[in-house]
N, C-alpha and C positions, 0 to 999 in steps of 0.2 A: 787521583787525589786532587788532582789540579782544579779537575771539572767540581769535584763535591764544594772544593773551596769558594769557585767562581759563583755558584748557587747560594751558600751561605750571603755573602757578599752583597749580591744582588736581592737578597731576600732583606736580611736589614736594613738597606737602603730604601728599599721598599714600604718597610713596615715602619721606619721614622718617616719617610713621607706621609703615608697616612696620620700617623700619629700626629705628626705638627700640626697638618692641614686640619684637625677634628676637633683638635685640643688646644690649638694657639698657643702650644708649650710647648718646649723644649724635648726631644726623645731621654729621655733621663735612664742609663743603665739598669736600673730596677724594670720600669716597664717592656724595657726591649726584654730582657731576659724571662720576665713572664710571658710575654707576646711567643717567642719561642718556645717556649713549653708549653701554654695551651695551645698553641697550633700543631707541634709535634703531638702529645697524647692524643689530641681530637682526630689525629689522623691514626696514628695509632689505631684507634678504636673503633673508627670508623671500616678503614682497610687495612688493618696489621701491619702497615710499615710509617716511619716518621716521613716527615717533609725535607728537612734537615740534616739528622743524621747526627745528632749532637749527643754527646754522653752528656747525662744531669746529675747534679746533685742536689740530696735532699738537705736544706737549712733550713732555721727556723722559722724564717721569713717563703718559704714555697723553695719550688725548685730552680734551678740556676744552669745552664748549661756551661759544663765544666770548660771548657776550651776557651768562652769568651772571661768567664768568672777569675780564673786563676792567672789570663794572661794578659788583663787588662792597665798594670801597670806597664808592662813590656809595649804592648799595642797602644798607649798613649805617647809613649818616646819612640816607636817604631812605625806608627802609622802606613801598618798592612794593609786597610781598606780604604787607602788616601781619594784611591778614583773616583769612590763608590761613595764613602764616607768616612768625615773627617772626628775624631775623638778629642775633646776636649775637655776642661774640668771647669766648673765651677761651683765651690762653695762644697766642695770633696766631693764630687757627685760629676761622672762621667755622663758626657751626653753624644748620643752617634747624631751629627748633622749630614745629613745627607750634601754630597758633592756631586755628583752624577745620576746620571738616567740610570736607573734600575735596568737592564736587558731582562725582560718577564719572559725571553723564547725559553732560557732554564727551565720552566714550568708547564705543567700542566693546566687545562683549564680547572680544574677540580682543586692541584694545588694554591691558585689564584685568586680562585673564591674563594676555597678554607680562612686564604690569609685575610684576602679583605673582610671577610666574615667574623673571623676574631677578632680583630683590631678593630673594625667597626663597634662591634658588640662592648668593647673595651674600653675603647679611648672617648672618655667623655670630658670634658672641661672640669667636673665634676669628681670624676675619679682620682682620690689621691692612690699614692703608692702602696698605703696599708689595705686599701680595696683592692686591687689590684692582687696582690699578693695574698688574701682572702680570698678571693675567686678559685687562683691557682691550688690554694685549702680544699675547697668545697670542688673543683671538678677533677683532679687528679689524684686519681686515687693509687697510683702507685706512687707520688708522694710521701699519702698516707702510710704506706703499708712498709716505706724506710725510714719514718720519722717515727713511728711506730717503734721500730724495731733497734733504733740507733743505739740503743746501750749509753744513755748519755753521751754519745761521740755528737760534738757540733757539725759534721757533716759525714753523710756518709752517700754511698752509689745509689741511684735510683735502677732499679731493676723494670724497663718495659713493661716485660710480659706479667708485672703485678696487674698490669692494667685491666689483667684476664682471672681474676681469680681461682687456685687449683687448676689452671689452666695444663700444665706441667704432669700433677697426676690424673688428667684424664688419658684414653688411648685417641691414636690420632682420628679415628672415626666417629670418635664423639664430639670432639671439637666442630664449632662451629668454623666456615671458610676463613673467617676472616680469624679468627684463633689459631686457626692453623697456617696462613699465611702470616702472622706472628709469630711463632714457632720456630717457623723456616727460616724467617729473616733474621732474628736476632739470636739465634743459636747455631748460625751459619757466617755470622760477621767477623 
């Protein structure tokens, strides 16, 4: 658990780097928590398993990965990612500023690029928060498919393997590799 954590860590620290340096803005909570979710689903989808490792939830606003979402008043007075990055607020709006070097050995070359690849594609000076969180709309489709279904509940669990449509009732030999390497991982965690 130690090691998943170590990676989270070094991945956000990472990805407000980027963001600062593109956007001359602040990592503001809403963008990192998109930035995580379209880099989890994109991997997802690409090779059935997340970068991350985050359970999401579906809000109104995209999805939010549940760990940082629910426990960022705790991790504002407790500053778990002090080495890495430091939590602040201002104007009710949490920003991760980066404190330390990201360690990128956690990663793969492929995780690397995925990241720098979203964020790039992402962080524009340009981009407010409500595009941002559109994006997360229009490319995550197992988003869709618990906001869909929420039963008017303001948040509910994002289910991965939505990301594969009827993925579940096909047989494992019809599944595509990478569906069924989805399968495997998230029905085995």
């Amino acid at each position: 658990m130690v090691y998943e954590e170590e990676r989270k860590i070094n991945a956000l620290a990472y990805i407000a780097i980027i963001h600062t340096s593109l956007t001359e803005k602040p990592a503001f909570q809403t963008y990192m928590y998109k930035y995580a979710a379209l880099i989890d689903f994109a991997a997802i989808k690409e090779c059935g398993r997340p970068v991350f490792n985050f359970d999401y939830l579906a809000l109104k606003n995209g999805p939010v990965p549940r760990q940082l979402y629910d426990n960022k008043e705790e991790y504002l007075k407790t500053q778990p990612f002090k080495e890495k990055i430091r939590l602040t607020r201002e104007d009710n709006r949490i920003i991760y500023e980066p404190t330390g070097e990201p360690n990128l050995d956690y990663f793969s070359d492929y995780e690397i690029d995925l990241i720098e690849t979203i964020v790039e594609t992402h962080a524009k000076k340009y981009i407010t928060t409500v595009e941002i969180c559109n994006s997360t709309h229009k490319e995550i489709l197992a988003w869709r498919q618990a906001w869909k279904n929420r039963n008017k509940r303001e948040r509910v669990p994002i289910d991965p393997l939505e990301t594969f449509p009827g993925i579940l009732s096909k047989e494992a030999l019809d599944r595509t590799p990478v569906e069924e390497a989805a399968v495997r991982y998230f029905l085995n965690r």
